[in-house]
C-alpha positions in Angstrom: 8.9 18.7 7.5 8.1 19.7 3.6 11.8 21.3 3.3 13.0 18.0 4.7 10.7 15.8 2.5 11.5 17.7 -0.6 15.5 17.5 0.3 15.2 13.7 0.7 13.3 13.1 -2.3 15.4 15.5 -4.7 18.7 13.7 -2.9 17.4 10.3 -4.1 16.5 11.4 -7.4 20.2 12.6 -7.9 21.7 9.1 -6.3 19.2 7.3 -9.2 20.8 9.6 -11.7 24.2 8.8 -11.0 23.0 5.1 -10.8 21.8 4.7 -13.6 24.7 6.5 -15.2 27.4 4.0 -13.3 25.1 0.9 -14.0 25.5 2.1 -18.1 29.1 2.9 -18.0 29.8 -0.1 -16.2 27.4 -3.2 -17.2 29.1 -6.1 -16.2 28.6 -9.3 -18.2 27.8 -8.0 -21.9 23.6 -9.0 -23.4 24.0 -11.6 -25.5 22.1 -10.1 -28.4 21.4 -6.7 -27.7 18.1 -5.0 -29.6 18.3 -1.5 -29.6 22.0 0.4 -30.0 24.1 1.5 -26.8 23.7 5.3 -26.0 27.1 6.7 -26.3 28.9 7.6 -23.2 29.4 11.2 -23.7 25.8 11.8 -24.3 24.9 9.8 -21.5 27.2 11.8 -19.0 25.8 15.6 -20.7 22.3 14.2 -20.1 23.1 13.0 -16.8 24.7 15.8 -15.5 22.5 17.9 -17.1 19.8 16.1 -15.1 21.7 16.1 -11.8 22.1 20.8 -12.2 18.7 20.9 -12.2 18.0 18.1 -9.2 20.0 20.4 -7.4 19.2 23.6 -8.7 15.5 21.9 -7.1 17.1 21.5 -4.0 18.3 25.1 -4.2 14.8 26.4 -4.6 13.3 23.9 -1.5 16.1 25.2 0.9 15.8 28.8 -0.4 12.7 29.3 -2.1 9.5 31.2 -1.3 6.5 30.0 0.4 3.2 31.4 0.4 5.7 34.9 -0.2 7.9 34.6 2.5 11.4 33.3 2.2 11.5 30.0 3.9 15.4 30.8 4.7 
């Protein structure tokens, strides 16, 4: 129940990543007066991908880690 717990929670971290990513790349109707400058795209993409490795590199270490010092696999 943990390994699934930590899988569905990692998984939903990685779907709000990607997200956040689309709902930046793609914002529909323009602000009309923005405040603050638009993050470039290609620094948005590095950060998120960046941010989705590790998410699943998490994911790697729930499925495969060590508990306690056994291997849960």
């Amino acid at each position: 129940m943990i390994i699934a717990n930590g899988s569905v929670l990692v998984l939903f971290s990685v779907f709000c990543v990607g997200a956040a990513a689309w709902r930046q790349l793609n914002p529909g109707l323009p602000p009309l007066v923005p405040d603050a400058p638009r993050i470039r795209p290609f620094i948005l993409v590095a950060v998120n991908s960046f941010l989705a490795l590790v998410s699943v590199a998490a994911l790697v270490g729930i499925w495969f880690g060590r508990i306690g010092g056994h291997w849960t696999g």
